[in-house]
N, C-alpha and C positions, 0 to 999 in steps of 0.2 A: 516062352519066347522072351528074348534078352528084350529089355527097357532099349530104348533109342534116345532117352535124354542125353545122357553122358556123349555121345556121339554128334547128337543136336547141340549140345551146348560147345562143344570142341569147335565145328561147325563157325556157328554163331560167333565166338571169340575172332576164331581166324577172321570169318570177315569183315567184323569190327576191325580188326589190325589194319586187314589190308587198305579197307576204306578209309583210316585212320593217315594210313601213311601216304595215298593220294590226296586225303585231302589237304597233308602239310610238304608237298610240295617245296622240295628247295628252291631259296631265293633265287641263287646260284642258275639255273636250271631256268625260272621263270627269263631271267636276266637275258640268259644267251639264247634262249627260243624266242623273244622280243626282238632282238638284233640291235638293244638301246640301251644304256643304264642312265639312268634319271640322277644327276647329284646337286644337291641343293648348295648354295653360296649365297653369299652376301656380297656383293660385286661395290662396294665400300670400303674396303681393310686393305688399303695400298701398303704394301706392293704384292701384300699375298690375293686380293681380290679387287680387280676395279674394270671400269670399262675404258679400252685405249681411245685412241686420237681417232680409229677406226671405227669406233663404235661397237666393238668386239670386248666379249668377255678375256680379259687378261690378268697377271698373276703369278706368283708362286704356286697357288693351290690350285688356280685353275690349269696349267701348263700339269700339274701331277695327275689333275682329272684326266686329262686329254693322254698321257702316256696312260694311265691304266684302262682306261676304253679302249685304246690299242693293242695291249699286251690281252684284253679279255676276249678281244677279235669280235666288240660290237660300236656300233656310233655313239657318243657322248649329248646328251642334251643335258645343258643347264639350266637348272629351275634358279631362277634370279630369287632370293626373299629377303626380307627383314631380318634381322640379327637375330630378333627377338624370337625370329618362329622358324628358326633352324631345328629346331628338336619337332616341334610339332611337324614339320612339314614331313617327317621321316614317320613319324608317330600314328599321321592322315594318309601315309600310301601317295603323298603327292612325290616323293621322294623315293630314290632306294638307298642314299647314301649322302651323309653329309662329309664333306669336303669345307671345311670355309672357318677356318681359325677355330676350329674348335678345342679347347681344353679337355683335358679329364679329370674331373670334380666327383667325388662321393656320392655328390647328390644326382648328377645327369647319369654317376652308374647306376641307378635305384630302374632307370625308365630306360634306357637303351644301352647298346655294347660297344665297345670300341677295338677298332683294331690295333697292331704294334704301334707307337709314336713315331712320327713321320716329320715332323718340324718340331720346331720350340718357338714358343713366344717369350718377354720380359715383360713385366707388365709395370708399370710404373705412374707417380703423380709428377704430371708436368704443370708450372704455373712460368708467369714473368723472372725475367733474370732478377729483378729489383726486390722482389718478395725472400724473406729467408722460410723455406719449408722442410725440416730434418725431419719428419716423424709423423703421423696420423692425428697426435696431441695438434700440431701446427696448424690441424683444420678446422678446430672448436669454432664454430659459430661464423665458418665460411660455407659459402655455395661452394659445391664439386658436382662439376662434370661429369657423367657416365653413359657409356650405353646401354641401353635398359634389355635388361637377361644377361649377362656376360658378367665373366666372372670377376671384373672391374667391378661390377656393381655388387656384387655377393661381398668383395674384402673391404670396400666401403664401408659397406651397410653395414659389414659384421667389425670394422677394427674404427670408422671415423664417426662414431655414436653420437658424437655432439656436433656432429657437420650439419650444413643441410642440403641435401641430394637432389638435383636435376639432373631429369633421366630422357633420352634421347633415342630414335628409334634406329639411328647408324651412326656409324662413325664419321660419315661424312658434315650429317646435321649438327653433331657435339664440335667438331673442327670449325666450320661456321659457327657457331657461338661464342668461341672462345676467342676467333678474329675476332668475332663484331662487340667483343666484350660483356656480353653476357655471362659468363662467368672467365672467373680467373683461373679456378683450378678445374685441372682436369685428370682423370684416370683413366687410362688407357692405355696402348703397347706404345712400349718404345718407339715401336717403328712408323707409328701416328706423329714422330717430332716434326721429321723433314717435311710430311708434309704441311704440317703448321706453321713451321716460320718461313714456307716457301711464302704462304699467304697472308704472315703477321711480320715480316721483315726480320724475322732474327730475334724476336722479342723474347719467347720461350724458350725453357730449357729443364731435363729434367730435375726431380729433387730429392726422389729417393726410389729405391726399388720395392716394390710391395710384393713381387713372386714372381718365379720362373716358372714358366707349366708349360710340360708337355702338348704336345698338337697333334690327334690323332682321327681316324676316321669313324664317324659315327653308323652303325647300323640297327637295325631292329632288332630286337633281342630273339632267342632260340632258332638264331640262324648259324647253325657250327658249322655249317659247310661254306658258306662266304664268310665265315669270320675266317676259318680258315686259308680261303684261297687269299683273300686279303692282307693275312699277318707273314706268308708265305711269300706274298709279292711285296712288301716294305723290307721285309730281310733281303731278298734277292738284289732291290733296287737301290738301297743304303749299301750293300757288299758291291755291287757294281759301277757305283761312281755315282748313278743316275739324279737321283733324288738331291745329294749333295752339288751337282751341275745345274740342274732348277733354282737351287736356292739359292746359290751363289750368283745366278743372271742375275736374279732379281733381287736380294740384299745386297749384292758386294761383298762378300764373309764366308766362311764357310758354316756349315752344319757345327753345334757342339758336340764335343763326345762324348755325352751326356745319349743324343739323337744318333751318332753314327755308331756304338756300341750293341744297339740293337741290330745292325747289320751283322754282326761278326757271328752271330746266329748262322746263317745261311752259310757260312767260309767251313 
């Protein structure tokens, strides 16, 4: 009589697979049998994240939330967080997806994935018109401004070595200090000026550019099939006009083409 191992282990294997592949379940799949996708923000980073006159989540980034929970044909809930714990909140399942200025850094590739680039940020040191600051050298043995995780604070720490660094849990806390004078310098986006001298009178301006980076959307790792539908839906919405319409409400400018280049993908 033939052995039944060879048979039993075949067995065995398959339903290890099969178990294996129920139990990893696509994101994708959990997402749209939820009827919700969860994306985390930082409702701080005017004019990509703040809350309006209405008391409503508004934005560049959140207005893109709100179109891709439409096109995914489920409702949008914002998970409101700290700058700081944008990656963890994805990392803890509090999250499915961050949305909320975030870069792509070498180091945030190591722990989660990102989709196609979808905006751009400048990132820059602003201080008083009356100061002269050309260069990182400028900041030897000044206080700078930062929000604490962001990647403001990584080029700091790694290019203003003889600064010394106060770190801040949003953008909005770092903006208040820098009215209320607390510190002089600051690093952060560009697009943190206006609203600075709306509340410092015009006093600031910026002094040098420290990087341009990319802004794309953050997800868990070994998820290829929502990475996919997501790299899928930034080419479609970049080639459509869509996303460059969003950003342009809310900067005044258009997209670079740097950002709208990744659209020509879908064409």
């Amino acid at each position: 009589m033939k052995s039944l191992k060879p048979f039993a282990s075949l067995l065995f294997g398959a339903c290890a697979l099969a178990c294996g592949l129920v139990a990893h379940a696509s994101q994708l799949d959990d997402i749209k049998a939820a009827g919700v996708i969860k994306v985390a923000t930082s409702l701080s980073v005017t004019p990509y994240t703040f809350v309006n006159s209405e008391m409503k989540p508004d934005g560049s980034d959140v207005a893109t939330a709100k179109l891709l929970a439409k096109d995914l044909g489920v409702k949008l809930e914002i998970i409101n967080t700290p700058v700081a714990a944008r990656i963890p909140s994805l990392l803890t399942s509090k999250a499915d997806l961050v949305i909320s200025v975030l870069s792509i850094s070498p180091e945030r590739q190591k722990v989660i994935d990102f989709s196609q680039p979808y905006s751009l940020i400048r990132e820059v040191v602003i201080a008083p018109k009356d100061l002269v600051v050309k260069s990182y050298e400028d900041l030897d043995g000044k206080e700078v401004g930062v929000t604490r995780g962001t990647v403001e604070d990584q080029l700091i720490t790694a290019n203003a070595t003889k600064a010394s660094i106060r770190r801040y849990e949003d953008v909005a806390t770092l903006i208040t200090a820098a009215v209320s004078g607390q510190v002089k310098y600051v690093a952060t986006g560009l697009v943190s000026l206006d609203e600075l001298n709306k509340k410092a009178g015009d006093r600031f301006e910026s002094k040098f550019v420290m990087k341009d980076f990319m802004l794309a959307m953050g997800l868990r790792k070994d998820n290829p099939e929502f990475k996919s539908w997501l790299d899928h839906w930034v080419e479609e919405n970049l080639s459509n006009g869509k996303l460059n319409a969003i950003f342009k409400q809310y900067h005044h400018t258009d997209l670079s083409d740097q950002v709208l280049k990744q659209g020509h993908k879908a064409q």
